[in-house]
PADO-964867 format. One record per atom (N, C-alpha, C): residue number from 1; residue in one letter; atom name; x, z, y. Coordinates in steps of 0.2 Angstrom, whole numbers, plus 5000, padded with zeros to 4 digits. Layout:
BEGIN
(site NUM A CA (X Z Y))
...
// end
This chain:
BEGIN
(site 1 X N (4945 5015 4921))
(site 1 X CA (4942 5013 4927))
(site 1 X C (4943 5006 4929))
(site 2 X N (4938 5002 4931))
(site 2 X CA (4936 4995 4934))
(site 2 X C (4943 4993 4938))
(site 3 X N (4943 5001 4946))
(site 3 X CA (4950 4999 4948))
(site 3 X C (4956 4999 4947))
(site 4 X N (4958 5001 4941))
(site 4 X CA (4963 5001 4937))
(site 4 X C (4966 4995 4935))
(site 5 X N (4972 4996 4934))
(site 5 X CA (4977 4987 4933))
(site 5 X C (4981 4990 4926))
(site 6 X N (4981 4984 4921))
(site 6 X CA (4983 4988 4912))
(site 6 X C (4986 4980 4913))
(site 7 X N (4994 4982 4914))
(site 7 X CA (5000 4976 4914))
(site 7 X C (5000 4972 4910))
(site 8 X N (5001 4967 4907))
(site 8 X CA (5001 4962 4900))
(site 8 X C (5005 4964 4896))
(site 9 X N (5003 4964 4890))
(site 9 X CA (5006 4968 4884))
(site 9 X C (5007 4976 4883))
(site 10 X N (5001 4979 4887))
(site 10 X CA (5000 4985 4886))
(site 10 X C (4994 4987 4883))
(site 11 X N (4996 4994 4880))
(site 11 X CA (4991 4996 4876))
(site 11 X C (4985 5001 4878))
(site 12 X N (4981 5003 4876))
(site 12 X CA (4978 5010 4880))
(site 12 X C (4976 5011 4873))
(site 13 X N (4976 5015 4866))
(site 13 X CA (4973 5017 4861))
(site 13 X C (4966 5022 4863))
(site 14 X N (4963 5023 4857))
(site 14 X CA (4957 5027 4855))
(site 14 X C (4955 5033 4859))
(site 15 X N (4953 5034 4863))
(site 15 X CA (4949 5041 4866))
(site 15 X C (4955 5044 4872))
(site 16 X N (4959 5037 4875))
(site 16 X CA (4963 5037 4880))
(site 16 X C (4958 5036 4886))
(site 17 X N (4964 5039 4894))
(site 17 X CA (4955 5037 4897))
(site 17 X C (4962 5035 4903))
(site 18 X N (4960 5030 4907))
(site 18 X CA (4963 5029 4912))
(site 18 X C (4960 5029 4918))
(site 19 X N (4960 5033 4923))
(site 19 X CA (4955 5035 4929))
(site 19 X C (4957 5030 4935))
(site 20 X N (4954 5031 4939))
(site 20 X CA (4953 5027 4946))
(site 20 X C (4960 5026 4948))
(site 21 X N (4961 5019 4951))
(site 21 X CA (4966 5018 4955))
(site 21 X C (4973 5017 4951))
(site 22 X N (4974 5019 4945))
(site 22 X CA (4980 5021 4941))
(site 22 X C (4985 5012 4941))
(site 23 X N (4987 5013 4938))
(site 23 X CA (4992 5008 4937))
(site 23 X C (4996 5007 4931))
(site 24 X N (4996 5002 4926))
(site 24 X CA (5000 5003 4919))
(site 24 X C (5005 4998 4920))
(site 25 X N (5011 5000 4919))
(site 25 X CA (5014 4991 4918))
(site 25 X C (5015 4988 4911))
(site 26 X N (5017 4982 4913))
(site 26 X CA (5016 4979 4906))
(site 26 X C (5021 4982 4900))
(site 27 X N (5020 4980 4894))
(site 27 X CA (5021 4982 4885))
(site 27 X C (5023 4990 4887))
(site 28 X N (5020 4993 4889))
(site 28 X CA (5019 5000 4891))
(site 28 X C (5013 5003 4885))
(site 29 X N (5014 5010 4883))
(site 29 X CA (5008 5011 4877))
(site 29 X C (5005 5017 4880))
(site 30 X N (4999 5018 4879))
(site 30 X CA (4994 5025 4882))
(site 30 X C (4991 5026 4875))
(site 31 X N (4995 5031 4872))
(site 31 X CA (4992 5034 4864))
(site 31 X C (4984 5036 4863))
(site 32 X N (4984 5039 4858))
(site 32 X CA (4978 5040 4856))
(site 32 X C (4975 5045 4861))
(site 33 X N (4970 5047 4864))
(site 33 X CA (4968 5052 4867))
(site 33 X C (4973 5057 4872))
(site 34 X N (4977 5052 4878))
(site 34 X CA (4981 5053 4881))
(site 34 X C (4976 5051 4888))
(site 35 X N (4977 5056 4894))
(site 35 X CA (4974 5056 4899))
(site 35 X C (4979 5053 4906))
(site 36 X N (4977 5047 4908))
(site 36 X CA (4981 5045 4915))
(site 36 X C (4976 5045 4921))
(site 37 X N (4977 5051 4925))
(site 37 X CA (4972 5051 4931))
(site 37 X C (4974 5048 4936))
(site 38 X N (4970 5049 4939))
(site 38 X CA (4967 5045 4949))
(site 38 X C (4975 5044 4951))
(site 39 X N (4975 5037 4951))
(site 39 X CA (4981 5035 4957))
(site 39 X C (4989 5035 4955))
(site 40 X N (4990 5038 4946))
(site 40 X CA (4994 5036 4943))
(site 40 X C (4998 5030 4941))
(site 41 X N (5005 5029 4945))
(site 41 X CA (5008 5024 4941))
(site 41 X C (5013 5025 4936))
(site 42 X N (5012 5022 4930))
(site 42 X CA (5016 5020 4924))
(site 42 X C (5019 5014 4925))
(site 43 X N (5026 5017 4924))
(site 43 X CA (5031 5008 4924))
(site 43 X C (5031 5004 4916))
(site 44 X N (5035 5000 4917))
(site 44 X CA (5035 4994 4912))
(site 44 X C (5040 4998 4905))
(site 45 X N (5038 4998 4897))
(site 45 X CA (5039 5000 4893))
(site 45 X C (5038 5007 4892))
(site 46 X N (5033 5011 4894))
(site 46 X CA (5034 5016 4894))
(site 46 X C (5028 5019 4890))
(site 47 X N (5030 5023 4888))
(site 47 X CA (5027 5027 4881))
(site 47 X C (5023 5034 4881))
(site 48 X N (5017 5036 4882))
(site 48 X CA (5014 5040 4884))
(site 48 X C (5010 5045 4877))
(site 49 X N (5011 5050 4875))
(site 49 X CA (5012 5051 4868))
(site 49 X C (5006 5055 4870))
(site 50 X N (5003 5055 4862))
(site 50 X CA (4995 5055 4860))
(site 50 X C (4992 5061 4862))
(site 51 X N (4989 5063 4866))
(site 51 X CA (4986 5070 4871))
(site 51 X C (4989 5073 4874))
(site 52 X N (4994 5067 4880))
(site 52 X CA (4996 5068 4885))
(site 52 X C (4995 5070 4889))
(site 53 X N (4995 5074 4896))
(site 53 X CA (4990 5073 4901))
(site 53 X C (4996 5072 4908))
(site 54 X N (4996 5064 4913))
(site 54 X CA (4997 5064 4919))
(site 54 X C (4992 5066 4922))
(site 55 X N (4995 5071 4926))
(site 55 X CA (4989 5071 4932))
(site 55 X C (4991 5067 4937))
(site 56 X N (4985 5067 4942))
(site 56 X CA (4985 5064 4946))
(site 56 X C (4991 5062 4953))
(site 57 X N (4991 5055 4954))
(site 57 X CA (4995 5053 4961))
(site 57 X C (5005 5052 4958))
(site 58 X N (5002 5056 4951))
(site 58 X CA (5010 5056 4948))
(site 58 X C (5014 5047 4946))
(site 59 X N (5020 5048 4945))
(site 59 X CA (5024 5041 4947))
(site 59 X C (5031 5041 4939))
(site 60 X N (5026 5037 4937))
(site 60 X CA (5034 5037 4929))
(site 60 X C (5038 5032 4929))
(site 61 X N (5044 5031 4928))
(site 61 X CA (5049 5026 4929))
(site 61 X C (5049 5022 4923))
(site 62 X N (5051 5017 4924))
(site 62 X CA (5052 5008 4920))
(site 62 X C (5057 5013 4914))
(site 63 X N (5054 5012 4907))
(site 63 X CA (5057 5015 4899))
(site 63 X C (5059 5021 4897))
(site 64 X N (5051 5026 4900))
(site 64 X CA (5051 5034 4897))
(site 64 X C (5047 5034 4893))
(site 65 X N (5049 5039 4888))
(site 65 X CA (5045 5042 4886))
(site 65 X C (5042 5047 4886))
(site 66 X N (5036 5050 4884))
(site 66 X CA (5031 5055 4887))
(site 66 X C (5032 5056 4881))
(site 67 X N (5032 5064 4876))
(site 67 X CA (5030 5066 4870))
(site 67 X C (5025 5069 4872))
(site 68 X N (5020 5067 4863))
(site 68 X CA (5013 5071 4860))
(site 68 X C (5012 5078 4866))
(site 69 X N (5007 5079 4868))
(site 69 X CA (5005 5084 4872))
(site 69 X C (5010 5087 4877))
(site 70 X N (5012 5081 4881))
(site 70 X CA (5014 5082 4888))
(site 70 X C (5012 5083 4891))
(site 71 X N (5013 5088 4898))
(site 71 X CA (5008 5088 4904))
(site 71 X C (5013 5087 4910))
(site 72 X N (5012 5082 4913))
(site 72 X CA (5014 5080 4919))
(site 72 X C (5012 5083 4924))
(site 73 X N (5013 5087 4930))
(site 73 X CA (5009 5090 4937))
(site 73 X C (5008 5084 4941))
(site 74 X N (5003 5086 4944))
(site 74 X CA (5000 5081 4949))
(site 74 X C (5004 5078 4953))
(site 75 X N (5007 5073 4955))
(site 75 X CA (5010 5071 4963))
(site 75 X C (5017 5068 4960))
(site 76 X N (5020 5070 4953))
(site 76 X CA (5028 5070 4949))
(site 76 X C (5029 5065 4951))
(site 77 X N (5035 5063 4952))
(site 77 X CA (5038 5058 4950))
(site 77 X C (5046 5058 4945))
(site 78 X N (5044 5054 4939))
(site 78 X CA (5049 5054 4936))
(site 78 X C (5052 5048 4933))
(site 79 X N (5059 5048 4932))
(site 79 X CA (5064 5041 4934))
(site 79 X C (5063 5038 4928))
(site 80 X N (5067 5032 4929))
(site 80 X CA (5067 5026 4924))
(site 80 X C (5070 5031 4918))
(site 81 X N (5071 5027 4911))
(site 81 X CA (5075 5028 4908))
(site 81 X C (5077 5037 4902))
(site 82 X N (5070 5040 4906))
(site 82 X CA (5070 5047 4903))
(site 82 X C (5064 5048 4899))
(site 83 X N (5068 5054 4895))
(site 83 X CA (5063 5057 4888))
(site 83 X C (5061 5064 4888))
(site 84 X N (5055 5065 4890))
(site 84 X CA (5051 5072 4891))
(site 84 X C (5047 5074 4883))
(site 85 X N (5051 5080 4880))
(site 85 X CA (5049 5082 4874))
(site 85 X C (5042 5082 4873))
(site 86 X N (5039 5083 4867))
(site 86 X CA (5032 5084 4866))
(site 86 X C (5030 5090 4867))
(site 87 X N (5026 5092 4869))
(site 87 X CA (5021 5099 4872))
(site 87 X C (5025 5100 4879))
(site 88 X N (5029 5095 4882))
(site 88 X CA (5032 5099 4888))
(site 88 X C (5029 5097 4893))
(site 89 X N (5029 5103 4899))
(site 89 X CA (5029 5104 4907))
(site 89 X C (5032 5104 4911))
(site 90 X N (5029 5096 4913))
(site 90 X CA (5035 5093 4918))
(site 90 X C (5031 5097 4925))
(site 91 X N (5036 5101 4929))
(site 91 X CA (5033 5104 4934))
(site 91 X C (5036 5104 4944))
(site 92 X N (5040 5097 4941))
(site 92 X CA (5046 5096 4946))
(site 92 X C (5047 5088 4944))
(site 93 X N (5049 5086 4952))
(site 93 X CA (5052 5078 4951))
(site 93 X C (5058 5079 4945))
(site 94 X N (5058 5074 4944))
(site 94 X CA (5063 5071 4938))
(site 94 X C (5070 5066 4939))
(site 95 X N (5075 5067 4943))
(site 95 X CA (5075 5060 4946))
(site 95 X C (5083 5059 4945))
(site 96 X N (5085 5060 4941))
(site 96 X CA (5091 5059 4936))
(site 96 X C (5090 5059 4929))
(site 97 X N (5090 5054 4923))
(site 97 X CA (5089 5050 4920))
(site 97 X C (5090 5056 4911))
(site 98 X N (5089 5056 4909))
(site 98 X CA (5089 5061 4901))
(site 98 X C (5083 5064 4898))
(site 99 X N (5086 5069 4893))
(site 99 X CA (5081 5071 4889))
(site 99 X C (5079 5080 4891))
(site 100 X N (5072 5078 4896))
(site 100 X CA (5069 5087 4898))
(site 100 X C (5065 5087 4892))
(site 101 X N (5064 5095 4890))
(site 101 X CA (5059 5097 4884))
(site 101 X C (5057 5106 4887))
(site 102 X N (5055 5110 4885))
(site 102 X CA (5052 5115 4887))
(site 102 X C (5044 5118 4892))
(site 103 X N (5044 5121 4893))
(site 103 X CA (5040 5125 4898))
(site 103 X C (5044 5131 4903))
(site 104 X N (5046 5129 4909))
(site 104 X CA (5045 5122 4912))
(site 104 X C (5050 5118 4910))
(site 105 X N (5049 5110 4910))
(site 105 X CA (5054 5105 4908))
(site 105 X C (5061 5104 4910))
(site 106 X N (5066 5105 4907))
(site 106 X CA (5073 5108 4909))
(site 106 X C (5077 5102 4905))
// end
């Protein structure tokens, strides 16, 4: 989207979509076909793995990474410094620092 802000040295890849209002920070990557919706901030270096899905109004902290076919709930907020497994659902704030992975993210 137009009103979207993509930080310096950030990437968005191939059939990625970034929606309204969102926000990337910079040397931040949005993979291949990774969805960030309305009103989503991305902090700085943060890794969003290929058919991700943030939904909307969600909040990710400065050097996480998001794995392959993540789905983040609407409104999350999750801290600096953490790694969300691939295929997992994050269904709850995040707000102590480490490695969640399952359904839901533990």
């Amino acid at each position: 989207s137009s009103s979207s802000h993509i930080g310096v040295g950030a990437v968005v890849f191939h059939r990625a979509v970034v929606n309204t209002g969102s926000d990337i920070g910079c040397h931040s990557i949005i993979n291949t076909g990774a969805i960030i919706e309305h009103e989503c901030r991305i902090g700085n270096n943060v890794f969003i793995g290929p058919g991700a899905i943030v939904c909307g109004g969600a909040i990710i902290g400065d050097n996480t990474y998001i794995g392959a076919g993540a789905i983040i709930k609407p409104g999350a907020h999750i801290c600096h410094s953490t790694i969300i497994g691939a295929g997992a659902v994050v269904t709850h704030d995040i707000s102590i620092p480490g490695t969640y992975k399952g359904v839901p993210a533990k």
